[in-house]
N, C-alpha and C positions, 0 to 999 in steps of 0.2 A: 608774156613779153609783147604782147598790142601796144601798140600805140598810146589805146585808153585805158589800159592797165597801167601803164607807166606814168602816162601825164596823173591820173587819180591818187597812184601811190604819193607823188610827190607832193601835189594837193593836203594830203595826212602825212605831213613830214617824213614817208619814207623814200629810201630809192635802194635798185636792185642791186646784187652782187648775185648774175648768174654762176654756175660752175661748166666750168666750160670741156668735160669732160666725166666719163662713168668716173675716174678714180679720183675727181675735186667731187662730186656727188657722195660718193662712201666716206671724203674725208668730213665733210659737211654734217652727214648721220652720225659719224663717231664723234664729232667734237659738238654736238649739239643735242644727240636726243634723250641725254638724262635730262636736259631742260626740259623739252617736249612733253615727258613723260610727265616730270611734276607741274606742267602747265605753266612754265614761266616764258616760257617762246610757242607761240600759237603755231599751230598750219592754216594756212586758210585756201581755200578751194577744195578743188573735186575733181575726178576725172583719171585717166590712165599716165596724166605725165608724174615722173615722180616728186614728191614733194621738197626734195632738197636740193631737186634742179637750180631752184632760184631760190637765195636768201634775202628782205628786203631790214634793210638795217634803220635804225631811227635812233645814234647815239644819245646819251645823257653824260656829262653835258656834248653842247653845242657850240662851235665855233662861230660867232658874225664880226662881221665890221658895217660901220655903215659905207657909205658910195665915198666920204669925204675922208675915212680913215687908211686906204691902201699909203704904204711907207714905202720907196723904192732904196732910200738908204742913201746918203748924202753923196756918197764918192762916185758911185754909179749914177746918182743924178747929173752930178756935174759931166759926166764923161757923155751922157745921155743929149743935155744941154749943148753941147760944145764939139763934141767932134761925130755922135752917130748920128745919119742919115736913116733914123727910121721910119716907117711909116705904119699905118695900121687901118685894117677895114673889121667888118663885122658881116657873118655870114657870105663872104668871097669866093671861100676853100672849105665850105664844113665839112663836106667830107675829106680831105686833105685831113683835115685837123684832127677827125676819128681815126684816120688811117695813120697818122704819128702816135696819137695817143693809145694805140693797139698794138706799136710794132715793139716785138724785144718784152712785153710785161709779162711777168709771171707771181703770180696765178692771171691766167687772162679772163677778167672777169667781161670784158666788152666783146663779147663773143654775136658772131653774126649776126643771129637773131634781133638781139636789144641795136644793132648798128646798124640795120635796116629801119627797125622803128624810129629811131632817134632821127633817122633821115628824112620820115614822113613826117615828126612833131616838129624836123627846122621847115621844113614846107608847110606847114598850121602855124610857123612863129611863134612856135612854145620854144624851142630849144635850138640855141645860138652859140656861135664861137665868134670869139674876138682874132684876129689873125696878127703878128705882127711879121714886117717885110725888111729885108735889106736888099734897094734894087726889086727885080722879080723873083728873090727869092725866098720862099717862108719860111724863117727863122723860129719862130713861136708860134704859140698860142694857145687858148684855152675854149670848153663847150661848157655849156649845163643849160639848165633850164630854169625858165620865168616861170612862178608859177602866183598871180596875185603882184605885192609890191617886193616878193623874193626870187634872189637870183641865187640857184644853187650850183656851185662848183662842182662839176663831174670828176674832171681830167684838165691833164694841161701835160705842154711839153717845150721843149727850146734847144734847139742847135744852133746858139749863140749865146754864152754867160746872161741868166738875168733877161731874157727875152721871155721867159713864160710870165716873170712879176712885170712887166710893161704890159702883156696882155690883159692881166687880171685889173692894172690901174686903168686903161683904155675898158675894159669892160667899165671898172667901178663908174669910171668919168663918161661914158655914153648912157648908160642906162641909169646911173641914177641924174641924168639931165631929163630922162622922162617919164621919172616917179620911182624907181626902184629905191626904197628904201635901207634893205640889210643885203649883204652878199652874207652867203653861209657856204663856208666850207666842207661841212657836211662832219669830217675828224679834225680832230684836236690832236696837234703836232708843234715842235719846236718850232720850222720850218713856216707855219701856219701863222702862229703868233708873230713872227718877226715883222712878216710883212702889215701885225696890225689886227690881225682877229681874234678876238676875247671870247672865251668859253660861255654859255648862258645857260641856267638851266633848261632841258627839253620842255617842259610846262609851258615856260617861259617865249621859247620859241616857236612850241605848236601856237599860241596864242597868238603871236603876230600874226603868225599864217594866216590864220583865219579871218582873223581881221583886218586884212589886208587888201584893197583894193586894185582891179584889174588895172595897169600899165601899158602902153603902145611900146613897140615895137623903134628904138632908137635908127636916127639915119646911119647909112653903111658906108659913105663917101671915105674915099683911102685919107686919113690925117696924119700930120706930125706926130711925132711920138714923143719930139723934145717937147711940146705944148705942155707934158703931164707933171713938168717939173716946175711949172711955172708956181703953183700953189705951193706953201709952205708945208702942208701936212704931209705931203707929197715924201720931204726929204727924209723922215725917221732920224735914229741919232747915227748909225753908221756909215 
């Protein structure tokens, strides 16, 4: 759980689900090591920690949208538009924003260790949260990481209706104004699709990765949040 373990995994399309205790570890060895066994899920390393401490996942398929496809949903836009006073920064509160995204989960896969790391790759500008604000107070938002022209979705969270998909469109609308090509959600969910992310196959997706060239780091200045409705793609049909 390094830093350069993390950011490399992501690099090869994977990322971690630690266990965040001895008894998600045993539950991890019983629902995985008749795979292990027939060599269809690898171990990799060495050393005295146990090996089902950490699982590093790489779905098939793969959920992206590109930067211009996030859909906030028509009625929400309008309400978005017209009466909330939101605003939104990037990289303001990331830890804030780890520390929502940890609080209340179960299984808690963001267990200290990977939220130390994560805190040293937003200080290297691999790994960013979108924040969104009502007043001084953060309502949303969402973290993951750059890695190349891909932005991958970790976590997200909202203590106000609809405030963690404003982060994720404020994500799409800052970073791909400085090359991010595909956000990738990482699963494939109902929830996922609505907002606009279409499954692709893994092949398919490790291949952008690859080919995919390095990105700067978008500005953090606090901005409107009604701006993100201003684009039509924006609305979706609901």
């Amino acid at each position: 759980m390094s830093p350069e373990t993390i950011l490399e995994g992501y690099r090869a399309g994977l990322y971690p689900f630690p266990a965040q205790d001895a008894y998600a570890c045993e539950l991890n060895e019983a629902l995985f090591e008749a795979n292990v066994a027939a060599g269809s899920i690898a171990i990799v390393g060495s050393g005295e920690r146990n090996p089902y401490e950490v699982a590093w996942w790489s779905p098939d398929p793969r959920p992206v949208a590109p930067p211009g496809g996030i859909h906030l949903g028509r009625s929400f836009a309008r309400r978005l538009r017209n009466r909330l006073a939101w605003t939104t920064t990037v990289d303001r509160a990331f830890s804030h924003v780890l520390d929502e995204c940890q609080r209340g989960r179960r299984p808690q896969w963001l267990t200290e260790e990977l939220r130390q790391s994560l805190i040293l790759l937003n200080e290297r500008e691999w790994a960013h949260s979108v924040e969104v604000w009502e007043g001084d107070e953060l309502i949303g938002g969402a973290y993951g990481m750059k890695t190349g022209a891909v932005f991958s979705l970790d976590s997200m969270f909202y203590r106000r209706s609809s405030a963690s998909k404003v982060a994720i469109a404020d994500l799409a609308d800052r970073f791909g104004a400085v090359g991010v090509q595909l956000l990738d959600a990482q699963w494939d969910s109902p929830p996922v699709r609505a907002i606009g992310f279409a499954p692709v196959p893994r092949e398919q997706f490790l291949a952008m990765l690859r080919s995919s060239p390095e990105v700067p780091s978008p500005p953090m200045e606090p901005l409107p949040a009604r701006r993100l409705v201003t684009a039509p793609e924006r609305l979706g049909a609901a």
